[in-house]
C-alpha positions in Angstrom: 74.2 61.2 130.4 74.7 64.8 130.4 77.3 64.6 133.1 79.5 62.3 130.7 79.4 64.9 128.1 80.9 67.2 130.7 83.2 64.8 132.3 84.5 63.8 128.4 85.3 67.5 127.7 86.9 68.7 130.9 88.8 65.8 130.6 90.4 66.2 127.3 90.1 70.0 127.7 92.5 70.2 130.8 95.4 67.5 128.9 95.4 70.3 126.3 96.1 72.7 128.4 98.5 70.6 130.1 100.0 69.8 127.0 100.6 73.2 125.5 101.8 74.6 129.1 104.3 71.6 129.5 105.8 72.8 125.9 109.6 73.4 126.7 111.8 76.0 124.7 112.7 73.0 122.9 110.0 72.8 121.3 109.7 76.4 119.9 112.1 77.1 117.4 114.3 80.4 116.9 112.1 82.0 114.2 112.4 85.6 112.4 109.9 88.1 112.8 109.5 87.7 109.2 108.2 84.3 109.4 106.5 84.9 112.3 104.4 87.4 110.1 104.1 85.4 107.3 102.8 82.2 109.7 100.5 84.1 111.1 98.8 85.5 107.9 98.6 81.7 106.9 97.0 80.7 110.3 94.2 83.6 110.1 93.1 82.4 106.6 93.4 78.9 107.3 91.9 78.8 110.6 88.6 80.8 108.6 88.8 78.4 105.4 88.5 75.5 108.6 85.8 77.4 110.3 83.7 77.8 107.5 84.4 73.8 106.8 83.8 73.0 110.1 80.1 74.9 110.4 78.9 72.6 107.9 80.0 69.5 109.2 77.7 68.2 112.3 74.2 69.4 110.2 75.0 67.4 106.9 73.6 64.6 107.7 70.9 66.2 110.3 69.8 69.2 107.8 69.2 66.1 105.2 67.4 63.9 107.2 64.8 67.7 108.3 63.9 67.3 105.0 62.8 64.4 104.6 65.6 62.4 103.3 66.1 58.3 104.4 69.6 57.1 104.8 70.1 55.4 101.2 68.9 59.4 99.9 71.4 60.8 101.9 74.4 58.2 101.5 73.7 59.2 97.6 74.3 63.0 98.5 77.1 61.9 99.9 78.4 59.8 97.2 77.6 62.9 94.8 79.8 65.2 96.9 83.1 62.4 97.0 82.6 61.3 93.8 82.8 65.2 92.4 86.0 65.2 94.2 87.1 62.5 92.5 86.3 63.7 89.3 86.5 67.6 88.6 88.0 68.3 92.5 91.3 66.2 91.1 90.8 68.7 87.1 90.6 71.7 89.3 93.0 71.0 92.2 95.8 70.0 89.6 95.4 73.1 87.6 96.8 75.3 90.3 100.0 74.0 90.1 99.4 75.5 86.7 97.4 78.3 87.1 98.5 79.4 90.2 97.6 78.2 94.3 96.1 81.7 94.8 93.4 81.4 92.3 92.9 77.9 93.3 92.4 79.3 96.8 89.8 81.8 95.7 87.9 79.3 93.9 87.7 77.1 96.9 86.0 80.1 98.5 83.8 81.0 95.6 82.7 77.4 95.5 81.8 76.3 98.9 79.9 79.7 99.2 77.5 78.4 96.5 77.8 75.0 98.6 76.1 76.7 101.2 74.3 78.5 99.9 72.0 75.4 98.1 71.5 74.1 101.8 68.5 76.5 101.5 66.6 74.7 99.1 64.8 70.7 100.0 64.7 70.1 96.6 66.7 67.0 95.7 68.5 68.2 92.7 69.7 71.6 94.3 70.8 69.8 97.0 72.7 67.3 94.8 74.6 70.3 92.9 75.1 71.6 96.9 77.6 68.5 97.3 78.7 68.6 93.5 80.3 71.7 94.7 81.5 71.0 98.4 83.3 67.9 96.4 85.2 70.5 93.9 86.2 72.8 97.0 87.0 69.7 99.8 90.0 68.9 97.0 91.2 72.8 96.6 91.0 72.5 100.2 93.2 69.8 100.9 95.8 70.6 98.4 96.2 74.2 96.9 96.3 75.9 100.4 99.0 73.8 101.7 100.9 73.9 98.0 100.6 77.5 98.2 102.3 77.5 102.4 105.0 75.1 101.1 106.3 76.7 98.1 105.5 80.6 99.5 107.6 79.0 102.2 111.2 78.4 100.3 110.4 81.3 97.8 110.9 83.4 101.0 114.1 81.8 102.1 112.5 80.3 105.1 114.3 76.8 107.0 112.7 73.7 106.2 112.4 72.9 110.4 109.7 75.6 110.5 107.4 74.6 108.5 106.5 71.6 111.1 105.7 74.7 113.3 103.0 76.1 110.9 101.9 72.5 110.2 100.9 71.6 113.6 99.5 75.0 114.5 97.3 75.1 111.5 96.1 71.9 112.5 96.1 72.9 117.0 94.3 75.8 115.1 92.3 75.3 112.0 91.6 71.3 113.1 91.1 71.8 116.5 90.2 75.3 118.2 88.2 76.8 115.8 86.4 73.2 115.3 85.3 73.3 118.7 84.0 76.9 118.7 82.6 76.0 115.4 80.7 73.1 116.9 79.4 75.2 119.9 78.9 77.9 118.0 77.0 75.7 115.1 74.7 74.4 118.3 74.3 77.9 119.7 72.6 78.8 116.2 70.5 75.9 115.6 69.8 75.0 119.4 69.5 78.4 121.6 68.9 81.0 118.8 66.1 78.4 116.7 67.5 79.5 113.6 67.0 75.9 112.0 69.9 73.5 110.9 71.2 75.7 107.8 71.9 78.6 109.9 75.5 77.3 110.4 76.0 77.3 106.8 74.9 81.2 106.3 77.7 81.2 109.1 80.2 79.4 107.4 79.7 81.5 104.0 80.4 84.6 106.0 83.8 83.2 107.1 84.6 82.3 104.1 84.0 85.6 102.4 85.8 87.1 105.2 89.1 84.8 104.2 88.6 85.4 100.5 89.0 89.0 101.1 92.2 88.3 103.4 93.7 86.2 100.4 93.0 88.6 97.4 94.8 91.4 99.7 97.8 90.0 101.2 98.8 86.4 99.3 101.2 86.7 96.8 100.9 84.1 93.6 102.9 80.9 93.1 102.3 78.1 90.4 104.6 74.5 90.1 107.5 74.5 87.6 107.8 77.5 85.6 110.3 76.0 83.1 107.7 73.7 81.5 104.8 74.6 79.8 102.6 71.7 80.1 98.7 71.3 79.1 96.8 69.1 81.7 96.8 65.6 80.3 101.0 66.3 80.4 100.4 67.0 84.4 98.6 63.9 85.2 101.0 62.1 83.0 104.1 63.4 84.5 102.5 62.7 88.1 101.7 59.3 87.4 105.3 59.0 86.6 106.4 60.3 89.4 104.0 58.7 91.4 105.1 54.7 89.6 108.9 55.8 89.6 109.1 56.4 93.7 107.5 53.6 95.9 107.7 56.3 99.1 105.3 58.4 97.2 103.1 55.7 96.3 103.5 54.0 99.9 102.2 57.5 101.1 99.0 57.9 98.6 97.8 54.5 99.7 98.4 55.7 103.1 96.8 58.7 103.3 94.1 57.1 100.9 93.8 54.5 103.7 93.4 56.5 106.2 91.7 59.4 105.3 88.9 56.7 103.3 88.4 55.2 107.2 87.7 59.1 108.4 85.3 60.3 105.9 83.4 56.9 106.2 83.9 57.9 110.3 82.2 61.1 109.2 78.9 59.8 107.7 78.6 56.7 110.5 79.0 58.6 113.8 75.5 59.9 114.1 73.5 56.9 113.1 76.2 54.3 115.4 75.4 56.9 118.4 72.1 56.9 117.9 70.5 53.9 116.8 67.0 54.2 118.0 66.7 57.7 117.2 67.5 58.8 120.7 68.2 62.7 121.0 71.9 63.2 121.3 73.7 66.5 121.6 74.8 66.7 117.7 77.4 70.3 117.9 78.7 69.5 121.6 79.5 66.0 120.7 81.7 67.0 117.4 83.2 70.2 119.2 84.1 66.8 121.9 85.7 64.9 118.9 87.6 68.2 118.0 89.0 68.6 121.3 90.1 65.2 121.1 91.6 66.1 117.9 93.6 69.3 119.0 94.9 67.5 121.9 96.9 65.2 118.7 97.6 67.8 117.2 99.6 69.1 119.7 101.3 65.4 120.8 102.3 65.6 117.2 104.1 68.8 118.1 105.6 67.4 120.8 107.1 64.4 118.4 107.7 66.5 115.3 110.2 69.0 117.8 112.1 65.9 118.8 114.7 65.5 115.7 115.1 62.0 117.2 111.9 60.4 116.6 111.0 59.9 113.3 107.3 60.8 111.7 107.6 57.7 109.7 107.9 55.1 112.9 105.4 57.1 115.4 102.6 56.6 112.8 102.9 53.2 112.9 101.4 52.9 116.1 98.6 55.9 115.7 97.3 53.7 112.8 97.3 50.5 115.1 95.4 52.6 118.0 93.0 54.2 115.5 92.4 50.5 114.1 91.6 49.6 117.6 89.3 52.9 118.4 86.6 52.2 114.8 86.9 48.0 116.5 84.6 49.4 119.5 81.4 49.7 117.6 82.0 46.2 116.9 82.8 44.8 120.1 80.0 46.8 122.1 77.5 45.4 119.5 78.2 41.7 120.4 79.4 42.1 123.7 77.3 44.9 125.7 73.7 43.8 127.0 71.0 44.7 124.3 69.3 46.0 127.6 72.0 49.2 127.3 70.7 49.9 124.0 68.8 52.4 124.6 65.4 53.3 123.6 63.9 56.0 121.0 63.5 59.5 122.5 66.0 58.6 125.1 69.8 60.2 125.6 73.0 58.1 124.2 73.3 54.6 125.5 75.6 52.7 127.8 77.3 51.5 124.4 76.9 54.6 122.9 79.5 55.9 125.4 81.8 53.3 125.1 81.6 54.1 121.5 82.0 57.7 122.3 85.1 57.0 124.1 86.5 55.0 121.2 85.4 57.6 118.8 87.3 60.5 120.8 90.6 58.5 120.4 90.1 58.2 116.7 89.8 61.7 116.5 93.2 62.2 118.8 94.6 59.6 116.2 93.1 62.4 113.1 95.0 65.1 114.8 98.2 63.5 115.0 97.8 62.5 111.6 97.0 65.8 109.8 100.7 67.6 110.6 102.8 64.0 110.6 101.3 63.7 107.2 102.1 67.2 105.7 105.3 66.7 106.8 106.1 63.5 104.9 104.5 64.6 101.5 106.4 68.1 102.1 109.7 66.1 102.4 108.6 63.4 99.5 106.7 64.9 97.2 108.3 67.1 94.5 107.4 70.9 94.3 106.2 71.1 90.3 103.4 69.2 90.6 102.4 68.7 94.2 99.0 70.2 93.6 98.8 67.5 90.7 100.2 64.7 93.2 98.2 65.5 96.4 94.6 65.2 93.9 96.0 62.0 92.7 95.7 60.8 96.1 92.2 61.6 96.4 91.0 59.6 93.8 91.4 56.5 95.3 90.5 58.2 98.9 87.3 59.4 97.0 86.4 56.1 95.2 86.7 53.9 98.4 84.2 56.4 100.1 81.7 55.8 97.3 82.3 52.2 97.1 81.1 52.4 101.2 78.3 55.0 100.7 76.5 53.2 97.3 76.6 49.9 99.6 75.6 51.8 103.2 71.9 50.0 103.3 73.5 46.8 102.2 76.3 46.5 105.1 75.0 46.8 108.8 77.4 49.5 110.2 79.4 47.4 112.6 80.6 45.9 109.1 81.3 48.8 107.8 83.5 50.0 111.5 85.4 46.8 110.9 86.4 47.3 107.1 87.3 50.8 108.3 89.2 48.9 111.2 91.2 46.5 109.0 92.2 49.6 106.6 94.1 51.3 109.2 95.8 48.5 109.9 97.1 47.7 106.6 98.0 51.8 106.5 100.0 50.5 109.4 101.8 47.9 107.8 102.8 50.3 104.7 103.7 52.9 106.8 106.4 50.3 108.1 107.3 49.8 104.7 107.5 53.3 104.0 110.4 53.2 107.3 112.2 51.0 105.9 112.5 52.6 102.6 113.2 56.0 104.1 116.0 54.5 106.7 117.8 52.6 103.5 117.3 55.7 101.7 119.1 58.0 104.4 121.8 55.3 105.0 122.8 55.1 101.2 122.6 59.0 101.2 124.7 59.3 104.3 127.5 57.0 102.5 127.3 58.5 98.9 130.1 61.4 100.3 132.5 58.8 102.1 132.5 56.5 98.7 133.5 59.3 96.4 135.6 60.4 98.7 137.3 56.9 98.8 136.8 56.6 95.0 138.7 59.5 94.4 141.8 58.5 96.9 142.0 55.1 94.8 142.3 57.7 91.8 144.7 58.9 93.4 146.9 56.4 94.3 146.8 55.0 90.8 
């Protein structure tokens, strides 16, 4: 089976190449050299803030279950490290629209260093702070640094068109690159150099430190709305509003919630679906594999961003449909593939397990498409005072769903839990059709609002 590991990755790794080479001029926007500067700065910190994420994420599970830990123990941890998001990852996250997206970015770094740094412990408790903490910086993550690019981004005078360029780089970058170096590296550490399983997160602190630094030196401060000096409770209330008053923004919380729920749930079944009789599979080269699969999105989402005549909201109708189908596979290998390609304990991954794998590398292309298609639509829906506040508001439902799946993982068998996963894409689908709908009606009525008052004020006229 080693060969299909190879075969996989050449694959995939020569249609990126492909894909970047093919890029026309088109595709690359007339940029100044001071946005060029300013890009760049943003992809160096990002690119370490997702290497030092990245480190961590094949040896969760794996560094859990070296210490001793059953699969209800560690779908707790788990719940522990969602549910903190949920809880004081949305407090913290929404107080850098107040506080300012710098800071928040610094505490993301200052926290996920003391993630790591409880990996070195087996006691349960530590390890249960550990994800406390990962759950406080996974929110600052997902929402201060990109509140912080998109406002840093208009204070400078910058067009709105480039920021799909930093978007999909970050994500070519941060979500696909450095994941797969991450992955081998992460494997190089544990595997070659027998440093043990929390050797990648010593790794991943020292990136992070290294980014920190980066951020406290060159990053200017931004907060939300200046003009109103609101306490917290105000925040949520005013994004809730906000949130209730506009269906697109609520349309795209439930889809990212949707979506986002099926890929974290991905996150904690991929081992134990590849390997169901224990057998030995190659944990860093398969994820550097999946993060391959997910560059090679991320740069077909470049490709569809550049093109002014396909919209973001219509193409993601069909990446949810194909990412539905991908998390099915489990499902149908497990009642239609011969019991006799199971494989047994000790052994490499299974006939099904490579079907699966196949499946599973598609769903990770679908990820990367997602990432910068979805940045673009908050940045064009979501209102700069309180998108800090917004984007954590999201995540509570994202979070919740996650616990919901982890407090029931040794009740469900997993091909259950693929299909639930399955069947929530394809309602994200169905919104997102919605959301097209909304956004087309909206554009029409905004393209006519000039021609009415125009013929308004001719009938003023002529009376």
């Amino acid at each position: 089976m080693e060969l299909f590991f190879y075969l996989v990755f050449g694959s995939l790794a020569a249609v990126v190449v492909i894909f970047e080479v093919s890029k026309s001029n088109k595709d690359r926007a007339n940029t100044s050299q001071a946005f060029n500067s300013f890009k760049n700065n943003y992809l160096v910190v990002y690119s370490l803030m997702m290497a030092g994420d990245w480190l961590q994420g094949p040896y969760v599970y794996f560094l859990y279950s070296q210490y001793g830990y059953g699969k209800g123990e560690i779908g707790q941890l788990f719940i522990a490290g969602f549910g903190s998001s949920m809880l004081f990852g949305t407090i913290v996250g929404s107080l850098a629209d107040k506080q300012g997206r710098k800071r928040a970015c610094v505490t993301y770094c200052i926290t996920y260093i003391l993630s790591c740094i409880t990996k070195h412990s087996p006691q349960y408790k530590v390890l249960l702070l550990g994800r406390i903490l990962g759950g406080i910086a996974t929110s600052l993550l997902f929402s201060a640094f990109e509140s912080w690019l998109v406002a840093e981004h208009f204070k400078r005078g910058f067009d709105q068109q480039w920021l799909s360029l930093t978007f999909s780089k970050a994500i070519f970058l941060g979500n696909g690159l450095l994941a797969i170096v991450s992955g081998l590296f992460g494997n190089f550490l544990v595997d070659a150099m027998n440093l043990g399983p929390v050797a990648p997160f010593d790794a991943a602190a020292c990136f992070l430190a290294v980014g920190m630094a980066i951020i406290l030196s060159s990053w200017s401060e931004n907060f939300g709305d200046p003009s109103e000096n609101k306490d917290l409770l105000q925040q949520f209330k005013g994004a809730a509003k906000t949130i209730a008053s506009d269906e697109k923004i609520a349309l795209l919380g439930a889809i990212q919630s949707l979506f986002e729920g099926s890929m974290y749930t991905f996150v904690f079944l991929w081992t134990p679906a590849l390997s169901p009789n224990d057998e030995e599979i190659p944990h860093g080269f398969i994820f550097a594999t999946f993060m391959l699969s997910s560059m090679l999105g991320s740069s077909i989402a470049s490709h569809l961003m550049a093109n002014a005549s396909i919209r973001v909201e219509k193409y993601m109708q069909l990446v949810f449909v194909i990412s539905a189908g991908a998390l099915l596979l489990p499902v149908l290998t497990y009642y239609f593939v011969s019991p006799l390609a199971a494989g047994e304990g000790g052994g490499g991954i299974s006939i099904a397990g490579c079907i699966q794998l196949l499946g599973f590398c598609t769903f990770e292309g679908c990820v990367g498409i997602f990432w910068p298609s979805i940045m673009k639509m908050r940045s064009q829906y979501i209102p700069e005072e309180a998108r800090s506040t917004i984007m954590n508001f999201f995540r509570i439902p994202l979070n919740l769903f996650v616990c919901i799946i982890l407090y029931n993982v040794n009740a469900f068998p997993i091909m259950i839990m693929f299909g639930m996963c399955s069947l929530f894409l394809l309602v994200a689908s169905l919104l997102q059709r919605r959301l097209l709908v909304i956004a087309e009606k909206t554009k029409t009525e905004e393209d006519w609002t000039p021609l009415k008052e125009k013929v308004t004020e001719m009938e003023a006229l002529t009376v």
